[in-house]
N, C-alpha and C positions, 0 to 999 in steps of 0.2 A: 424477584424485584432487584436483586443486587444483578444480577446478569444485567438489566436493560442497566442502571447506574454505571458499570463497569463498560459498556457499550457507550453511555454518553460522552465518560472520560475520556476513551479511546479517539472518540470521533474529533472530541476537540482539543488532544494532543497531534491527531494527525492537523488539521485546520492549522494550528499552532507553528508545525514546522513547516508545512506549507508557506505560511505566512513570511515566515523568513525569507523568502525570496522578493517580497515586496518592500521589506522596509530598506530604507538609502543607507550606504555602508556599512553592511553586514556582510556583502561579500566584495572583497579587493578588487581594485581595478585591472588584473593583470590578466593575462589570456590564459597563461596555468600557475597555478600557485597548489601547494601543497593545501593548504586553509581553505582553498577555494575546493579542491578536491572533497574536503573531510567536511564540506559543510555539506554538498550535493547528497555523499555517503550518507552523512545520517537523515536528512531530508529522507533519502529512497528507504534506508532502513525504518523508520519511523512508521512510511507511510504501509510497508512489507509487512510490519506485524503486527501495525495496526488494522489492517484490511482483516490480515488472516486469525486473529481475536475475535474479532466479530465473526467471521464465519465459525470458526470453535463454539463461540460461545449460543451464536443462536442455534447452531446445532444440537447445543445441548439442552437447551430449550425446549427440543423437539420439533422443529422447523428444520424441514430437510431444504440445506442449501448446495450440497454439493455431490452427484453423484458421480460414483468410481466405475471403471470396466470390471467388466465381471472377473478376471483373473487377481484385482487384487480388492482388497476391501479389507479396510483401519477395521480392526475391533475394540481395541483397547482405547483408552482418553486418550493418553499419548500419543498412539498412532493418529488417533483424529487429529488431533492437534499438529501433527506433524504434515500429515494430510492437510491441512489447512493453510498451513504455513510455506509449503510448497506449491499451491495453487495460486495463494496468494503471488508466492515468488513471477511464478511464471505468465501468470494476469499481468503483471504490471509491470513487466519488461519486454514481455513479449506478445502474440497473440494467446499464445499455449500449444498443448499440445495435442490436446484431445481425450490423453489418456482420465481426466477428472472433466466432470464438466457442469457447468451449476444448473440447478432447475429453482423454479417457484422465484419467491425475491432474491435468492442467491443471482441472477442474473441479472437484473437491474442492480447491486453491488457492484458484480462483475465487470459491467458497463462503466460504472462510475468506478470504478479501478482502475482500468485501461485509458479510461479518458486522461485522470491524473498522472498513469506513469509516463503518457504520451507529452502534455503538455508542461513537465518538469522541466525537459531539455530546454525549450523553447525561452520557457520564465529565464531560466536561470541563464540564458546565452541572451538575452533581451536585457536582464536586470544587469549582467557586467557589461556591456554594449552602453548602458546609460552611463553607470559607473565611471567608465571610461572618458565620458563626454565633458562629466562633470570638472 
């Protein structure tokens, strides 16, 4: 029961920093700004460890969301978790790479990971583009 509680929080700290991109002057009018940098940063971080929590934690659930190549494979919480966290990474910056790959709900996560790391850039060059207007 705390694993799904610790999953809801997660989901709506991610929501939360997300969110940040929507409200009007929170990020500065300027094309690069240090501030504007360091909001984008924790935006991505945020959304980085929030993703790869949830995969940790439902795995430890016993809901298999992430399968590894056979040459290597997390044993320990730690490795999971790090395992996790690196899947996470590379879901939501990039396509990936193949070497992890998700099965069962971990894919539909997966989906809605990539969807949000893709559509950041977009918010956040759309929300200073208003900013600017203003």
């Amino acid at each position: 029961m705390l694993s799904y509680a610790l999953i809801a929080i997660i989901v709506l700290c991610i929501v939360m920093s997300i969110r940040t991109l929507f409200i009007p002057n929170r990020i500065k009018g300027k094309k690069l700004s240090f501030e504007n940098f360091i909001v984008l940063a924790s935006i991505y971080l945020t959304v980085m460890v929030g993703f790869g929590l949830i995969y940790f934690l439902m795995e430890s659930r016993g809901f298999q969301m992430l399968l590894e190549g056979a040459a290597i494979k997390s044993t320990t919480q730690l490795e999971r978790l790090g395992t996790s966290l690196y899947f996470s990474a590379v879901t939501l910056f990039s396509v990936g790479y193949g070497d992890i790959s998700p099965v069962g709900a971990g894919r539909l996560l997966a989906v809605a990971e990539a969807l949000i790391g893709y559509t950041i850039p977009a918010a956040f060059v759309a929300r200073t583009v208003i900013d600017r207007e203003r």
